[in-house]
MARLUMVEX-911968 format. One line per 3 residues: number of its first residue (from 1); their letters; for each residue y, x, z of N, C-alpha, C. Coordinates in pm, 1 decimal. Layout:
% residues N
NUM> A> Y/X/Z/Y/X/Z/Y/X/Z; ...;
***
This chain:
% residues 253
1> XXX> 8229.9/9729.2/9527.7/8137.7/9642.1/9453.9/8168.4/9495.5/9484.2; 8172.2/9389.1/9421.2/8202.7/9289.4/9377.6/8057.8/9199.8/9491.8; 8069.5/9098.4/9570.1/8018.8/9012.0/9618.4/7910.8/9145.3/9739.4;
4> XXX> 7982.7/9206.1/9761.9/7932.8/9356.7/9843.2/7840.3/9287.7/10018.2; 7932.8/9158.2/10082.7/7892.9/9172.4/10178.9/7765.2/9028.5/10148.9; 7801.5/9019.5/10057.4/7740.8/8849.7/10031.3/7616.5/8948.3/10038.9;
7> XXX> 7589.3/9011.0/9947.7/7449.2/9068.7/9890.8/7408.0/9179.5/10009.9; 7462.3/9230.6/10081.1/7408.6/9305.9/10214.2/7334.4/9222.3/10295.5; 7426.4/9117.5/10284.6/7349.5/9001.3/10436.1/7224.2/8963.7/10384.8;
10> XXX> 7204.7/8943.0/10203.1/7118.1/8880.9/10201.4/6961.1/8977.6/10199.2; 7021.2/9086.1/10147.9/6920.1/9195.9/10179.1/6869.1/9219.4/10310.7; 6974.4/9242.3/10402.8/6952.2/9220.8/10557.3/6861.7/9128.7/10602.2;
13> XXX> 6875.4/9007.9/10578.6/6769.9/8914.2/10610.3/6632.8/8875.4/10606.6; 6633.0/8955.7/10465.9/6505.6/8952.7/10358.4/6437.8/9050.5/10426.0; 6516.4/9212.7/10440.9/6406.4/9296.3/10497.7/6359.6/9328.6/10641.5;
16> XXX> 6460.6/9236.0/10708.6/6446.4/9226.7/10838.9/6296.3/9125.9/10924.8; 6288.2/9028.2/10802.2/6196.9/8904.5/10792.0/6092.7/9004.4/10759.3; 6042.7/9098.8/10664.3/5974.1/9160.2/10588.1/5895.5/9253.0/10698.9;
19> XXX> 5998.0/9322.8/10777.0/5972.8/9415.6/10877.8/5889.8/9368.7/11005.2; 5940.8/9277.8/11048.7/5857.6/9207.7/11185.3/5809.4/9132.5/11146.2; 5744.0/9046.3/11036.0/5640.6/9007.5/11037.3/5545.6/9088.5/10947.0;
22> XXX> 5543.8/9170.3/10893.1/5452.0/9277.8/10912.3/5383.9/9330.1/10988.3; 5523.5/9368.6/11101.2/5454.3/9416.1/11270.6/5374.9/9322.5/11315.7; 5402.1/9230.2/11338.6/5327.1/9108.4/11386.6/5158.0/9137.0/11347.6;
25> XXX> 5174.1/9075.1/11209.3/5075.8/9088.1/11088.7/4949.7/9191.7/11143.3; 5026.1/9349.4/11178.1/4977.9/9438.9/11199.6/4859.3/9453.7/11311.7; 4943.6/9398.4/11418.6/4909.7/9351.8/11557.5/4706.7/9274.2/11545.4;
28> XXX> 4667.9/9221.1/11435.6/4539.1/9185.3/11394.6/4450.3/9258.0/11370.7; 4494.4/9422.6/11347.7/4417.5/9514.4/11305.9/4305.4/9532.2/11388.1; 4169.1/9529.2/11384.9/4089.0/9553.3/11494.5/4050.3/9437.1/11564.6;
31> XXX> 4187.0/9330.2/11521.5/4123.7/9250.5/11604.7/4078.9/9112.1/11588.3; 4085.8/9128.0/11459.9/4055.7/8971.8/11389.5/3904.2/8964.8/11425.6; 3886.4/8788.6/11363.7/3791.7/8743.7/11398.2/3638.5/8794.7/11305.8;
34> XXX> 3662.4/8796.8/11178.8/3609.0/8872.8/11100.8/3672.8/9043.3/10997.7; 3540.2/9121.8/10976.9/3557.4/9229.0/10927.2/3683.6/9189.0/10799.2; 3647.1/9124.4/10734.2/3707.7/9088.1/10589.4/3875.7/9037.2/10637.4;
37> XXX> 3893.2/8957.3/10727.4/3997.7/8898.6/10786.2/4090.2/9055.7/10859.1; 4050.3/9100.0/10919.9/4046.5/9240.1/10969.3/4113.9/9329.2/10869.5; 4122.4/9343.0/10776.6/4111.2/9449.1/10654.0/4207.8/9294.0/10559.9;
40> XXX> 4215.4/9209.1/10546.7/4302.4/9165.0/10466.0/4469.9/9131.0/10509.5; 4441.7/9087.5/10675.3/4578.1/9118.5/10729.7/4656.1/9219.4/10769.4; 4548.4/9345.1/10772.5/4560.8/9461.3/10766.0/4672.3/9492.1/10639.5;
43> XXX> 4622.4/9444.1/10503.7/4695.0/9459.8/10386.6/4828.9/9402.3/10370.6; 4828.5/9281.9/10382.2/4935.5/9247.0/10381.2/5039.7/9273.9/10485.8; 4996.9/9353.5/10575.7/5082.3/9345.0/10690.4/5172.3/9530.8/10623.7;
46> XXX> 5073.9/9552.4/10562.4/5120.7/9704.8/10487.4/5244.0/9673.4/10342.8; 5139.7/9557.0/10274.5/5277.3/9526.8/10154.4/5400.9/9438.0/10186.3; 5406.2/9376.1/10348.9/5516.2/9361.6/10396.1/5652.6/9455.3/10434.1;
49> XXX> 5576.9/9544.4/10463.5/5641.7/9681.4/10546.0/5709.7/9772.2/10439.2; 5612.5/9757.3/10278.9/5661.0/9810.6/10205.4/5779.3/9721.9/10146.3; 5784.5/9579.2/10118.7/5891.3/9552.0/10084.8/5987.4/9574.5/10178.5;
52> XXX> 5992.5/9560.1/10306.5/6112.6/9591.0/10371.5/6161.2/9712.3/10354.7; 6094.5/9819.3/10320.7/6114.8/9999.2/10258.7/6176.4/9949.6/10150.0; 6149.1/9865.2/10074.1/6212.6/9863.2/9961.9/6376.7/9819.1/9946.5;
55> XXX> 6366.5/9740.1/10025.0/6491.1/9647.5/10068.0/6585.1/9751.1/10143.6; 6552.6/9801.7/10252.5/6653.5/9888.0/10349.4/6688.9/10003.0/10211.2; 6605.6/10046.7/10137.6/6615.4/10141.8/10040.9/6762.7/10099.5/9991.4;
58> XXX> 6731.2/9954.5/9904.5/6854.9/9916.4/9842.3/7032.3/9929.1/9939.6; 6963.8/9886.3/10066.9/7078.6/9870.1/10121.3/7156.8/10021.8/10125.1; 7051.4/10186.2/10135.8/7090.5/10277.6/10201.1/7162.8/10354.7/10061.9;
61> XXX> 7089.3/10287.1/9924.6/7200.3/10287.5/9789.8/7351.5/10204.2/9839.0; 7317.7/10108.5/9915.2/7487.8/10051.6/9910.4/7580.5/10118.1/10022.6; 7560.1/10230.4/10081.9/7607.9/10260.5/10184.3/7533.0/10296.4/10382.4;
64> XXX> 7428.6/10248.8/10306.8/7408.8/10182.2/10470.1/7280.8/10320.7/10556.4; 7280.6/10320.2/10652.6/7194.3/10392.7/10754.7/7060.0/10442.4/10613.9; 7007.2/10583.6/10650.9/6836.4/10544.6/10607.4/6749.6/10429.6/10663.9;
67> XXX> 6672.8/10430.0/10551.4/6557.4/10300.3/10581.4/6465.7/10298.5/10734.0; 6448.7/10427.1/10783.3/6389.2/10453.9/10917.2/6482.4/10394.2/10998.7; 6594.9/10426.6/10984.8/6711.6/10412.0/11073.6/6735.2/10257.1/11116.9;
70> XXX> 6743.6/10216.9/10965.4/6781.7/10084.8/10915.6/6719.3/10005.4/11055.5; 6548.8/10049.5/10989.2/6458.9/10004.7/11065.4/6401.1/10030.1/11196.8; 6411.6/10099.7/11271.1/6417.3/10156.8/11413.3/6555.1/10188.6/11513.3;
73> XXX> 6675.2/10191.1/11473.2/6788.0/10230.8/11518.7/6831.1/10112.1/11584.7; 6821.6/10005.6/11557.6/6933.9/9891.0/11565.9/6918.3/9852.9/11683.8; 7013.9/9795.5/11781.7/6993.7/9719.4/11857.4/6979.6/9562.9/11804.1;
76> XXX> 6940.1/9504.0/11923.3/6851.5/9385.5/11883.6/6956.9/9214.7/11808.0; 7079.7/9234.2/11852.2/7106.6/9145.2/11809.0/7195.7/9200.6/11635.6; 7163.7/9292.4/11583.7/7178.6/9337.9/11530.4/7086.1/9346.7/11380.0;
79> XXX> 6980.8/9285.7/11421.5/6861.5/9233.0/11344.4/6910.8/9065.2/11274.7; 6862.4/9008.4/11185.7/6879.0/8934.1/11141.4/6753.7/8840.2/11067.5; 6619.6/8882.0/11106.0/6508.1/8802.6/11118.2/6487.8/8642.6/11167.2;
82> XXX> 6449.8/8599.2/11087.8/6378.1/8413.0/11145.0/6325.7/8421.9/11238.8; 6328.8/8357.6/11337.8/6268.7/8301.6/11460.5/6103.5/8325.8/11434.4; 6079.9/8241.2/11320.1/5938.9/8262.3/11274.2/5831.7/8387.7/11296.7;
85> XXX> 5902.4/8469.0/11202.8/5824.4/8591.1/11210.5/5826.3/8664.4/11377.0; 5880.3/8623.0/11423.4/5929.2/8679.6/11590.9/5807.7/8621.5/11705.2; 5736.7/8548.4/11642.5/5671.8/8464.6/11758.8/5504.6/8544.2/11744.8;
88> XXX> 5476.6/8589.7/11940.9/5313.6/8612.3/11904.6/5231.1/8505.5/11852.9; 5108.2/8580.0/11796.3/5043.9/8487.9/11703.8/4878.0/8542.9/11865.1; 4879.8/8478.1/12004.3/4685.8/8527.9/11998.9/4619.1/8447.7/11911.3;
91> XXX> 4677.7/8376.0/11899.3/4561.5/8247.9/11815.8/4581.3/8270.1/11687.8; 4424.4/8302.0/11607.3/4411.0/8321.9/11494.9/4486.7/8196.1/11422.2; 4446.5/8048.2/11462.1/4512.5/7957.4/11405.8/4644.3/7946.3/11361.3;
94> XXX> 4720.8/7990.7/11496.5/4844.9/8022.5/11455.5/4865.0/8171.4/11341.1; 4839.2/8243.7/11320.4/4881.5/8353.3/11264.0/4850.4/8335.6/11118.1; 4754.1/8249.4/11069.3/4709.5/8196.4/10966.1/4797.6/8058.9/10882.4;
97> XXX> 4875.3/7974.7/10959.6/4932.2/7870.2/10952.8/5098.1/7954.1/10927.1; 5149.2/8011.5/10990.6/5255.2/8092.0/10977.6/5257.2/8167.7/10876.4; 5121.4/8268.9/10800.1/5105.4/8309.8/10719.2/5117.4/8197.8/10603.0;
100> XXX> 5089.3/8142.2/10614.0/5081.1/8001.5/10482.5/5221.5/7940.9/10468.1; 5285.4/7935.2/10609.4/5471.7/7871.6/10581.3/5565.2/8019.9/10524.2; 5508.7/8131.6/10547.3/5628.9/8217.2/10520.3/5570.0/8304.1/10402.6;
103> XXX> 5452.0/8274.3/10357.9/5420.0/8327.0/10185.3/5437.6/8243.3/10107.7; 5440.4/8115.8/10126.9/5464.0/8035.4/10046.3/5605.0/8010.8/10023.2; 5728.0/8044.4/10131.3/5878.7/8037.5/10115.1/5922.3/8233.8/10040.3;
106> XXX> 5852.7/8285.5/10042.4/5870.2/8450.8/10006.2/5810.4/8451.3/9877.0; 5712.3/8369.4/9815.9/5667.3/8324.2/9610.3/5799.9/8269.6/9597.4; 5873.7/8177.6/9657.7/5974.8/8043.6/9632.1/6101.4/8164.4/9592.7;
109> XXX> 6131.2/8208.0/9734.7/6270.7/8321.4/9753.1/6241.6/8422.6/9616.5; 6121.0/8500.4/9563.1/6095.3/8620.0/9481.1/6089.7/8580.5/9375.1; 6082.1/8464.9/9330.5/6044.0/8428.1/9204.7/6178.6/8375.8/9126.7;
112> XXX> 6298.5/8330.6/9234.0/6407.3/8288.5/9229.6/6506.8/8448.2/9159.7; 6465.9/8539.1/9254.2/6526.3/8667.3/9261.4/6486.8/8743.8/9123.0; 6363.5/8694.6/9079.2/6366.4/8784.5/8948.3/6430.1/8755.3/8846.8;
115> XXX> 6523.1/8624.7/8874.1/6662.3/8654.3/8747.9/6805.1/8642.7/8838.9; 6791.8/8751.0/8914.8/6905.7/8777.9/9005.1/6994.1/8827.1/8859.6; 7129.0/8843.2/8897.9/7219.2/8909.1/8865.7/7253.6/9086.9/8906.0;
118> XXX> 7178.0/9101.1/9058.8/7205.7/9223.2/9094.6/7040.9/9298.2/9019.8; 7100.3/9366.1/8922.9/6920.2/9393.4/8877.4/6873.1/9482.6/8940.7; 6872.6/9559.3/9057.2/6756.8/9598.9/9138.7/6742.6/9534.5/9214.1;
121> XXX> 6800.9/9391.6/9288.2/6697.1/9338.6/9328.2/6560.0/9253.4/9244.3; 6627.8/9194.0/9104.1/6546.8/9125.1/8988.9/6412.4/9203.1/9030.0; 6476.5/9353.9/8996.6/6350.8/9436.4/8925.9/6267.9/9463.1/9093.1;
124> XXX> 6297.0/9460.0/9195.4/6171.3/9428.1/9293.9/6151.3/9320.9/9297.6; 6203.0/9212.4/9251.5/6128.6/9073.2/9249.5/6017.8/9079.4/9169.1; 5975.9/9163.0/9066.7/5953.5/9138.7/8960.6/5796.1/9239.9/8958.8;
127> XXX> 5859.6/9326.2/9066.1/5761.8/9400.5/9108.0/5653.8/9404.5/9246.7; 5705.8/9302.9/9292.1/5649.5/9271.0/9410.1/5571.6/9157.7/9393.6; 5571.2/9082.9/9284.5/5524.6/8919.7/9260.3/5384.4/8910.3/9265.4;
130> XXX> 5330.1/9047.5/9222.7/5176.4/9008.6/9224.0/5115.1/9093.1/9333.7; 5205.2/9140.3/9489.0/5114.7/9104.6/9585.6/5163.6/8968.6/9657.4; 5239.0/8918.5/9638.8/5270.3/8795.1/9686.7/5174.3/8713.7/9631.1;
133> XXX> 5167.3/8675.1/9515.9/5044.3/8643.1/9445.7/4911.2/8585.6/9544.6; 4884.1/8784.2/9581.1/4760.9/8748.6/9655.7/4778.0/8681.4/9812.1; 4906.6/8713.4/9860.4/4908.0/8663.0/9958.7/4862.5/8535.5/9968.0;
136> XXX> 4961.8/8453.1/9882.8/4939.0/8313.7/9900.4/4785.4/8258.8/9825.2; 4751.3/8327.5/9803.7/4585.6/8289.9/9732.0/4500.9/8308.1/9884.1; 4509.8/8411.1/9917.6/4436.0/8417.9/10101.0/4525.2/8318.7/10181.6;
139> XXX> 4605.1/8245.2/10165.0/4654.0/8190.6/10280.0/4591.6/8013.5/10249.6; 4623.3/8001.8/10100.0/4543.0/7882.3/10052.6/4331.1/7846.0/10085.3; 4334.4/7966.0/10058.4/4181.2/7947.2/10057.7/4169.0/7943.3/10212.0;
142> XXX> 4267.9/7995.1/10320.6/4223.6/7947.8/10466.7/4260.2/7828.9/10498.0; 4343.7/7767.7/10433.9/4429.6/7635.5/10477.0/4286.7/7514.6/10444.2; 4255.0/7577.4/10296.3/4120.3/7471.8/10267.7/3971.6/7479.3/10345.5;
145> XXX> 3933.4/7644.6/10403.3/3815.3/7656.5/10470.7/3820.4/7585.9/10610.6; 3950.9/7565.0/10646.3/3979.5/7541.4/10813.6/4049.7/7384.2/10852.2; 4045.8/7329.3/10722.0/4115.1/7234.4/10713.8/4009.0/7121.1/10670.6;
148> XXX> 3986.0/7072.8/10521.2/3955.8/7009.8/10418.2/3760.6/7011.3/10458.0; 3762.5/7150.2/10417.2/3616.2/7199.9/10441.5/3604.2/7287.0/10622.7; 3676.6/7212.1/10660.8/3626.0/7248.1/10808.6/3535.4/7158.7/10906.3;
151> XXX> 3592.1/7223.4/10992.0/3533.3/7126.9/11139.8/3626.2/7065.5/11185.0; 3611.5/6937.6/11273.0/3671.0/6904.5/11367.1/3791.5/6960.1/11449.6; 3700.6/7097.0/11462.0/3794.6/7178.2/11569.1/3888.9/7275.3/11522.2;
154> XXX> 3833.3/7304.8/11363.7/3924.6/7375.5/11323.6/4041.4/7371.4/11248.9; 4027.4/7221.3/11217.4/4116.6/7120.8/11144.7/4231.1/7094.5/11265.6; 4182.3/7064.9/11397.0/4272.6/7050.1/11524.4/4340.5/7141.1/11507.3;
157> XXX> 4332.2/7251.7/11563.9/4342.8/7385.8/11546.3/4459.0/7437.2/11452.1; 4430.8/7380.4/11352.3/4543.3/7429.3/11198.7/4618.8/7317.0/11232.5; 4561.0/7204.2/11280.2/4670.5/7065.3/11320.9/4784.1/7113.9/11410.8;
160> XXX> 4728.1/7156.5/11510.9/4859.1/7207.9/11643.1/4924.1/7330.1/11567.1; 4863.4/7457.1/11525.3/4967.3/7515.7/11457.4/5068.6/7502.8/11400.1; 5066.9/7374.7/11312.0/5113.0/7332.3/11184.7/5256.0/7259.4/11294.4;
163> XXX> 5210.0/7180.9/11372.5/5319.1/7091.4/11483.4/5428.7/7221.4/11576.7; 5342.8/7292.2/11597.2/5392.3/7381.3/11650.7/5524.8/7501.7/11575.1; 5444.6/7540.5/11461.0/5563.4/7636.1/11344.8/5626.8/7555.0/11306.3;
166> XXX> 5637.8/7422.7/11250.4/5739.3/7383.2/11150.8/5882.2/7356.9/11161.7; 5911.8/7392.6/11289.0/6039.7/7389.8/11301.6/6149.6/7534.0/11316.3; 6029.6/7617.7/11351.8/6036.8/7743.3/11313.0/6022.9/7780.1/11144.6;
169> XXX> 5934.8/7768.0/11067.0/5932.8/7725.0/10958.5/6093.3/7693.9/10904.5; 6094.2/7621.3/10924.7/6268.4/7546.9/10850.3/6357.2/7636.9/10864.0; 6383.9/7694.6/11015.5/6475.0/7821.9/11038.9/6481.8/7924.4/10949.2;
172> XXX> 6383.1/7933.4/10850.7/6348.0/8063.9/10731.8/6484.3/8072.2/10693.5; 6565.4/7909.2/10666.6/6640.5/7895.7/10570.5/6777.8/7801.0/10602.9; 6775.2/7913.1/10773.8/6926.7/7861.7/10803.4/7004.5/7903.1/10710.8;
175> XXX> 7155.5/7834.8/10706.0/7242.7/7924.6/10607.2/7297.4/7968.3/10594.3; 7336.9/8110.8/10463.6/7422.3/8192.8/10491.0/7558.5/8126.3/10475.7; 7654.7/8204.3/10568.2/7789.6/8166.8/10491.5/7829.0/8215.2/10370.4;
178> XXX> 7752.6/8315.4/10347.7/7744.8/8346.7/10172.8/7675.3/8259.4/10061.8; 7611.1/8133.8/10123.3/7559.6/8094.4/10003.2/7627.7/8047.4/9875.1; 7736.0/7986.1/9881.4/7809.6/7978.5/9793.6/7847.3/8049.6/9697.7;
181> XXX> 7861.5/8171.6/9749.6/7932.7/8327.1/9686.4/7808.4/8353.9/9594.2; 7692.4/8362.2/9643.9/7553.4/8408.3/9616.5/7518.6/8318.5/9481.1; 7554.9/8219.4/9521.5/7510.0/8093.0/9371.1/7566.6/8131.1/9296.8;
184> XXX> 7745.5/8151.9/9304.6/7850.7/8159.0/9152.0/7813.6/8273.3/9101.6; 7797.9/8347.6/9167.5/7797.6/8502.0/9153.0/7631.5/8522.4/9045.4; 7522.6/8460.6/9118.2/7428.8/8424.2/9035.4/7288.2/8551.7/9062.8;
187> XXX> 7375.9/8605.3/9163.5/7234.8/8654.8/9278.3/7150.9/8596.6/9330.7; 7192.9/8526.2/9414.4/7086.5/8431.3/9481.1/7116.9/8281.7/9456.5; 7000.7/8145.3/9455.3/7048.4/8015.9/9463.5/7134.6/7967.9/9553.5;
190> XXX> 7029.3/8023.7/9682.9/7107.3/7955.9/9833.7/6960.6/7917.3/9877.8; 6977.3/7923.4/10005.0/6923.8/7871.1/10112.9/6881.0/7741.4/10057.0; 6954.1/7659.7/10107.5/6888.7/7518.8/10034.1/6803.3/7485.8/9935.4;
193> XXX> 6891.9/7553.6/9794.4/6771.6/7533.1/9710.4/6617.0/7572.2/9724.0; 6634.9/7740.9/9824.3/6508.8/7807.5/9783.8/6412.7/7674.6/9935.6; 6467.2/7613.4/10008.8/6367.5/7499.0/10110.7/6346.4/7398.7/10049.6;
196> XXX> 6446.9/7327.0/9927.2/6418.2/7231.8/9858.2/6249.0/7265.7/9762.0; 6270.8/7376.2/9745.3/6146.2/7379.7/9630.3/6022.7/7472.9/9718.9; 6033.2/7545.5/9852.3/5962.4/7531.8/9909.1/5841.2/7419.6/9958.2;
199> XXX> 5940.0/7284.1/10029.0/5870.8/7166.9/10073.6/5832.3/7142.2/9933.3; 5873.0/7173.8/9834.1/5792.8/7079.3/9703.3/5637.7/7145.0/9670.8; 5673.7/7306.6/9757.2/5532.6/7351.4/9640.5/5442.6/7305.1/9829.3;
202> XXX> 5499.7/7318.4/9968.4/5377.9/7351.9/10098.2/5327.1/7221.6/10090.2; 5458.0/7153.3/10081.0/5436.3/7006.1/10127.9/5281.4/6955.3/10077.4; 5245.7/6922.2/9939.8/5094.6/6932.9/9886.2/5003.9/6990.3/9882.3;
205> XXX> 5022.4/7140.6/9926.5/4882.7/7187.0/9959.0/4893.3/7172.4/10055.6; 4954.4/7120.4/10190.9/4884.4/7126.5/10334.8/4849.7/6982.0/10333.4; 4884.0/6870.6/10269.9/4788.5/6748.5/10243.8/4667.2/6761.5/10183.4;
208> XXX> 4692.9/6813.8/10109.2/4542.5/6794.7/9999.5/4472.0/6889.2/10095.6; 4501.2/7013.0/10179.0/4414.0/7039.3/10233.9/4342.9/6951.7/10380.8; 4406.3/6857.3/10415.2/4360.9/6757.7/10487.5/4459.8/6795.4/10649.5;
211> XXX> 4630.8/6852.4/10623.4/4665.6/6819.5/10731.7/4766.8/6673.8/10713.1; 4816.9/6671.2/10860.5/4957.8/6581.9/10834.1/5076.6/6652.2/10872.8; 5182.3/6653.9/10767.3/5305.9/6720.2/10712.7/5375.3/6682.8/10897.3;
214> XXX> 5413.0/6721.3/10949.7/5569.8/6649.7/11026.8/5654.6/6586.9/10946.0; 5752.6/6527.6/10997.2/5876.9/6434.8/10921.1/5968.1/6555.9/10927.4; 5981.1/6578.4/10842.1/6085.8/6714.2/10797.5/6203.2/6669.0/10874.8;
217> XXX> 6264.1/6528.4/10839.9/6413.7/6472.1/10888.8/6406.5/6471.8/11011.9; 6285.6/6446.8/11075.3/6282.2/6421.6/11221.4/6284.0/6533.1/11309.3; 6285.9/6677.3/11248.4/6266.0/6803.1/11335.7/6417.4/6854.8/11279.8;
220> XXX> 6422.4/6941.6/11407.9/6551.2/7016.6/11463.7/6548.4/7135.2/11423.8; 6521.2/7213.0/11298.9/6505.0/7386.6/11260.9/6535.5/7447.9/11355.6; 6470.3/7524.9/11390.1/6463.6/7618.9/11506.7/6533.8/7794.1/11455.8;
223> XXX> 6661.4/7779.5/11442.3/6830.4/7880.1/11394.1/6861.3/7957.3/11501.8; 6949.7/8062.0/11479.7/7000.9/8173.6/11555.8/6960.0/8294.2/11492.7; 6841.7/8329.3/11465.4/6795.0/8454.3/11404.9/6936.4/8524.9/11278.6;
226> XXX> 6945.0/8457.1/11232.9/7033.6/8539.8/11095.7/7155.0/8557.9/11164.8; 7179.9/8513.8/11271.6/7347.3/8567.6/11346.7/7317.8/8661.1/11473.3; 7171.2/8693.3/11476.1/7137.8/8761.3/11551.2/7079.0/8751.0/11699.6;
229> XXX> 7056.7/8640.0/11724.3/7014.7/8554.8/11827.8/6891.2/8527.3/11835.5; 6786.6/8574.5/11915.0/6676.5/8620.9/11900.0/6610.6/8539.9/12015.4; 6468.7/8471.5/12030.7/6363.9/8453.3/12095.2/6336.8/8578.3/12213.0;
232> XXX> 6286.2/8518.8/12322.4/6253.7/8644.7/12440.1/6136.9/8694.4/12391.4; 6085.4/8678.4/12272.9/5954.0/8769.8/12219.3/6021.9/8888.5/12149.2; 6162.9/8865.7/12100.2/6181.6/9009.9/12011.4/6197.2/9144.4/12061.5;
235> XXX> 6261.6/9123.8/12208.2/6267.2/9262.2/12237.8/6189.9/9331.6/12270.7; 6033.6/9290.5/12349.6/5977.4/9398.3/12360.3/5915.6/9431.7/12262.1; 5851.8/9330.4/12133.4/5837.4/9366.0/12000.7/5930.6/9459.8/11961.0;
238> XXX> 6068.4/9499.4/11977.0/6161.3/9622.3/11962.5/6071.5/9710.6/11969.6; 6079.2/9731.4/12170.4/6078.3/9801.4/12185.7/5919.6/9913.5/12196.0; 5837.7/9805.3/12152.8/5707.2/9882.4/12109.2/5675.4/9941.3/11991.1;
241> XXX> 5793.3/9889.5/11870.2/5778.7/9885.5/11699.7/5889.1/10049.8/11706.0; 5997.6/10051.6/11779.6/6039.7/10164.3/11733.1/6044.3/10270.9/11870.7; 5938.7/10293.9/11995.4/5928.6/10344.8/12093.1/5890.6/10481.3/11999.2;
244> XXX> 5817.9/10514.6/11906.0/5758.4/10660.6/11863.8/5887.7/10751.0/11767.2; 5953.9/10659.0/11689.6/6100.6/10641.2/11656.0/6189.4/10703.2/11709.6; 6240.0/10677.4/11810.6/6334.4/10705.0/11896.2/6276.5/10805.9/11993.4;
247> XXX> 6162.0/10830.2/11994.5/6162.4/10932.7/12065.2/6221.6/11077.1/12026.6; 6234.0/11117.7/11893.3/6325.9/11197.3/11776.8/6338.8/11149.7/11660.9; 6443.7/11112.8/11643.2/6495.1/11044.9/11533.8/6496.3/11105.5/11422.2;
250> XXX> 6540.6/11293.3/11457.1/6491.3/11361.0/11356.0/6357.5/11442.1/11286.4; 6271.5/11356.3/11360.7/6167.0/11468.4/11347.3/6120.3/11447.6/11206.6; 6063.1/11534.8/11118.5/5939.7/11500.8/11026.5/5838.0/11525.2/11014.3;
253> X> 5755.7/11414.1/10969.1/5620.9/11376.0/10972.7/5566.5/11460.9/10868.6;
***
């Protein structure tokens, strides 16, 4: 197949991002601050998990491991996830602020993809758009309750988050050495483009919701994840996400 490894990596990335921050996501169950909050990160932390099913799916059409496998087998530098999704969230603030930088770059990336060239990925772009949708509708309406229409403290709060992810944030969209291939070819834009029109759509709603942006130029993206180079939070996140996994690889459920 024609642009074979370009389009693996980029699948790789996508469902690898998809997968652990799901887990993450997950990690809230029970324990959020409210019932409703409880039960909505609950959800999305489920239609994350499913796009990454969807994604390893594609890959296990191109050759590659099953999707369990995909997803529980690997050793760790072997993963290809953002820094981002890798980091604990105890603080609701944070897990909410992170939720808002990486749904709002995953509308940008999906919306790009639904006039891919490879048409099964188009056609999960195409099919996935309206829970993304809701994502970023719950991530907006917290940015404005905690921000704009907040308190003091909770405006702080989304303030330090915001100082804290954005350089993680940027890392979404280190770049491939495929981007080039990915543009002509007319699969994907690239990296660049999909951060260029990111900062165009976050950049204004986290003002208007009453934070202050960082100087984009002035921060250092926080890279390594897509070559496999991982934060000291990923491994035991490994090794708790695929401990039931590996205990028989063949069993069925």
């Amino acid at each position: 197949m024609e642009h074979r490894a370009a389009l693996e990596d980029l699948l790789v990335r996508m469902a690898d991002d998809a997968l652990i921050y799901g887990h993450r996501n997950s990690e809230w169950t029970g324990l959020a601050p409210i019932l409703e909050e409880d039960i909505a990160f609950s959800s999305i932390a489920q239609d994350k998990i499913g796009h990454a099913l969807a994604l390893y799916t594609l890959l296990h059409q191109l050759g590659h491991p099953k999707p369990d496998h995909m997803a529980f087998m690997r050793q760790e530098h072997q993963y290809r996830c953002c820094h981002l999704v890798e980091l604990p969230t105890q603080d609701y603030a944070v897990a909410l602020m992170r939720h808002a930088l990486f749904d709002y770059a995953e509308r940008v990336r999906y919306e790009a993809l639904r006039e891919s060239a490879y048409k099964p990925l188009a056609e999960l772009a195409n099919k996935v758009r309206g829970e993304i949708k809701y994502h970023v509708f719950h991530a907006n309406t917290w940015l404005r309750l905690l921000g704009s229409e907040g308190t003091d403290e909770s405006r702080a709060r989304m303030q330090a988050a915001l100082d804290l992810l954005m350089p993680y944030a940027l890392g979404m969209f280190e770049p491939s050495p495929y981007d080039d291939e990915l543009w002509r070819s007319g699969i994907f834009p690239g990296e660049n483009a999909i951060r260029s029109r990111w900062l165009d759509d976050i950049v204004p709603v986290l003002e208007s919701s009453g934070y202050r942006v960082p100087s984009i130029e002035a921060l250092e993206p926080t890279v390594g994840g897509r070559r496999g180079y991982h934060t000291e939070h990923f491994q035991p996140l490994l090794d708790e996400m695929t401990i039931v996994f590996r205990l028989d690889p063949d069993a069925e459920w």
